[in-house]
Structures are given as structure tokens and as C-alpha cells.
C-alpha positions as CSV (number, residue, x, y, z in Angstrom):
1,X,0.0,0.0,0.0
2,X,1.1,3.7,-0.8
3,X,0.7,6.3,1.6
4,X,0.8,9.9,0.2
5,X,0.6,13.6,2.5
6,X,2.3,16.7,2.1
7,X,5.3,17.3,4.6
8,X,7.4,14.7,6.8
9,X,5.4,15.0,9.8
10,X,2.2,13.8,7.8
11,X,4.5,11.1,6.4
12,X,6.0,9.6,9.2
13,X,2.4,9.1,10.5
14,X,1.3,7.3,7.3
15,X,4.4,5.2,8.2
16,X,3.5,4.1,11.5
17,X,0.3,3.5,9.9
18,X,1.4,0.6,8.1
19,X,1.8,1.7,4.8
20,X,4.5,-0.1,2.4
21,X,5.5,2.9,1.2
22,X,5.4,6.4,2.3
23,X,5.6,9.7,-0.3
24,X,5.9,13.4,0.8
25,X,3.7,14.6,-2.3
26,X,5.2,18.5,-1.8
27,X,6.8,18.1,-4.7
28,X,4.1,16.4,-7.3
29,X,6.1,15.5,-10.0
30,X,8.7,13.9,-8.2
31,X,6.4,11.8,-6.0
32,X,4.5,10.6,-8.8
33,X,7.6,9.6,-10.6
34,X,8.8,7.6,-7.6
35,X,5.3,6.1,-7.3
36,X,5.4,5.1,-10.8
37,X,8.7,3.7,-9.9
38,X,7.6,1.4,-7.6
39,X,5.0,-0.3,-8.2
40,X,5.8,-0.7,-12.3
41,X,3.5,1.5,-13.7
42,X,0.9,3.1,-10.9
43,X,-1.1,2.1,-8.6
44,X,-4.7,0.1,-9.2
45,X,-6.7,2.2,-7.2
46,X,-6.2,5.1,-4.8
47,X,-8.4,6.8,-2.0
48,X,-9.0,10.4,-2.2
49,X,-9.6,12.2,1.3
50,X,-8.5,15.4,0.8
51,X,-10.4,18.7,-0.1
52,X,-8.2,19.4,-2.7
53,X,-8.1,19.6,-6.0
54,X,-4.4,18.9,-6.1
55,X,-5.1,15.7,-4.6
56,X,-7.7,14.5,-7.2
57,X,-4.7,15.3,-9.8
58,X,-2.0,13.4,-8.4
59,X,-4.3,10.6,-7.9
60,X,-5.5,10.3,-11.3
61,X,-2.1,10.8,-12.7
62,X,-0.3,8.1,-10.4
63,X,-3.3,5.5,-11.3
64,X,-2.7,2.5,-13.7
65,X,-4.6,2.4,-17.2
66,X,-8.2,0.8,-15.9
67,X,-7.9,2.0,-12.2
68,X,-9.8,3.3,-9.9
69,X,-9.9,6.7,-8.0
70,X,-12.4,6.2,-5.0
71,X,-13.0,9.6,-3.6
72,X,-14.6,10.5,-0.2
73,X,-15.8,14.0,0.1
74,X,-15.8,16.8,-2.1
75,X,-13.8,19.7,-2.9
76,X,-15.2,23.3,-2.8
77,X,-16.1,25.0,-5.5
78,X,-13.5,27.2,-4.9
79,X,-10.5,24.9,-5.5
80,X,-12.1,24.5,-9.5
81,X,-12.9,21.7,-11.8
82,X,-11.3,18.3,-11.1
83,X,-9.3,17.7,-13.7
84,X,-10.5,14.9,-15.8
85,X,-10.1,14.9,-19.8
86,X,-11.6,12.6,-22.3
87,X,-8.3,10.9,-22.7
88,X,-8.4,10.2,-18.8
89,X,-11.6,8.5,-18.8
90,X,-11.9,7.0,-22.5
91,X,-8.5,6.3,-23.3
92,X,-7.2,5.3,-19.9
93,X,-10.4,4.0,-18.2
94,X,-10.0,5.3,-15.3
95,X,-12.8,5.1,-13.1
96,X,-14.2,7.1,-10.8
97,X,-16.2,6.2,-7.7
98,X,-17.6,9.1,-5.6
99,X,-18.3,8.3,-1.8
100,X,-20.1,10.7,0.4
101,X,-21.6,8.2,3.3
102,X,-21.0,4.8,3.9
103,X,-24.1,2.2,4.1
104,X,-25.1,0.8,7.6
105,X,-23.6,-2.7,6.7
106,X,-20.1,-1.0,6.0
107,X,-19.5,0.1,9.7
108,X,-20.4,-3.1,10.5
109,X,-17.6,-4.7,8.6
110,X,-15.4,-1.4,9.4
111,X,-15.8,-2.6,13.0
112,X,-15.0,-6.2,12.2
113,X,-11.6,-4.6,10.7
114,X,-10.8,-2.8,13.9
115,X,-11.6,-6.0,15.9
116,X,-9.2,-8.1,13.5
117,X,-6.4,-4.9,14.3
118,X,-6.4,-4.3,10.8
119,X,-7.7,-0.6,10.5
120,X,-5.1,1.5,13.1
121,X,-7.0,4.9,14.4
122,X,-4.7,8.0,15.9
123,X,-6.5,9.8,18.3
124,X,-4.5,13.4,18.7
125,X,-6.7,14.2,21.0
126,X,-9.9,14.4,23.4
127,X,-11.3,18.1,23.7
128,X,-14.3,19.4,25.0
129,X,-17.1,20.6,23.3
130,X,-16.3,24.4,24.0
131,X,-13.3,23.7,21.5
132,X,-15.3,23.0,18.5
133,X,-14.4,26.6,16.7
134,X,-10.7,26.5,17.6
135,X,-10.6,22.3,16.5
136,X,-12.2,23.6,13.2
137,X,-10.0,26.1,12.5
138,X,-7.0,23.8,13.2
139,X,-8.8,21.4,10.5
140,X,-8.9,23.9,7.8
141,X,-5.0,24.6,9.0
142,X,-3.9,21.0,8.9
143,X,-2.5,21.9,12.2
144,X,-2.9,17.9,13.1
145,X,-2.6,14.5,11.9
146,X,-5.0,12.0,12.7
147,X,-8.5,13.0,14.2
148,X,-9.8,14.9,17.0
149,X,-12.7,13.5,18.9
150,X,-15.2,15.7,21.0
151,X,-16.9,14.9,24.1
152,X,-19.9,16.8,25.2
């Protein structure tokens, strides 16, 4: 598995997460060369969970021909159009799945995971609920890695 953030603190988390192989994507072109490297052509699929637009591009352009670019969440309207081209999607066959909830039987077998120790979770912290603007403001920062959780 391929693990990609931006900066070596993000990194170094998606290393102790398991991943086989860890990318700082700060410099784009250079990760998806080394990417490419790799794993002998691209990757099948990749996992979008980023608001960014930049993130939808280096996915598509470190997939495979035929693979698939699952993406959870959207992007504002802001960041502008994801870049996909005819060539992408004929010629390529890249194929895009767009998640924005997951179905009642898939926390069930997302539980199951966590049972088997096969999904890892980083807790950065426990805050109360009187934190929620500053915790949402350190989300739109990046200021952490891993998730937050808030108690009432």
C-alpha cells in the first residue's frame, strides 16, 4: 500500500500506519515519478480524502490504465474543476467512484476490521465541546494528523 501527504510530519504518520511505502507529495512530480517507480506503472486504485483539487490530480495521474480513484468528500467550488479529460476517462479507463456516506452494513464490517487490528486509528486528542471553533479552525490549517474526537 502507498501512503501519500504533504510534509514529513504527515509522512511519518502514514508510516506508522502501516503503509509499504510512504511519499511526501510537496513536490508532485517527483512523487508521482517515484510512485510510478515502484509499483511498475501506478497504482490500481487510490483513495481520495482530501479537499483538494491537487489531490484528485496526483491521484489520477499516479493511477494505472483501468484503475480506480475512489474519492470520499468533495472539494469546494472554490478549489475549481477536477481535472478529468476525455483521454483520462476513454482512453485510460480510469474510473471514478464518488463516496459521500458509507451504508449501515459497511460500519459493521469497518468494526469487524478494527476487531481483526487491521484498521489502526490516531487519536491526537480528546477536547471538550467548548473547542469545537478552535478544532475547526486547526482542520482547515492541517495543524494535526490523525482525528480529533469531541466529548460533550
Amino acid at each position: 500500500m502507498v501512503g501519500v501527504d504533504l510534509g514529513p510530519k504527515r509522512v511519518e504518520f502514514v508510516e506508522k500506519l502501516g503503509a509499504d511505502l510512504a511519499i511526501d507529495a510537496t513536490r508532485p512530480e517527483e512523487a508521482i515519478k517515484i510512485i510510478k517507480e515502484k509499483t511498475g506503472g501506478g497504482v490500481h486504485a487510490a483513495v481520495v480524502e482530501t479537499p483538494s483539487i491537487g489531490g484528485y490530480d496526483l491521484a489520477i495521474k499516479i493511477l494505472r490504465p483501468t484503475g480506480y480513484m475512489v474519492v470520499i468528500g468533495c472539494p469546494a467550488d472554490a478549489e475549481g474543476p477536477i481535472p478529468i479529460t476525455p483521454f483520462i476517462n476513454v482512453v485510460l479507463g480510469i474510473r471514478i467512484i464518488p463516496s459521500m456516506v458509507a451504508m449501515p452494513y459497511e460500519y459493521y464490517e469497518l468494526f469487524d476490521l478494527m476487531l481483526e487490528g487491521k484498521v489502526k486509528v490516531h487519536v491526537e486528542s480528546i477536547e471538550p465541546l467548548e473547542n469545537i471553533n478552535k478544532i475547526f479552525k486547526e482542520l482547515e490549517e492541517r495543524a494535526y494528523v490523525g482525528r480529533k474526537v469531541v466529548k460533550p
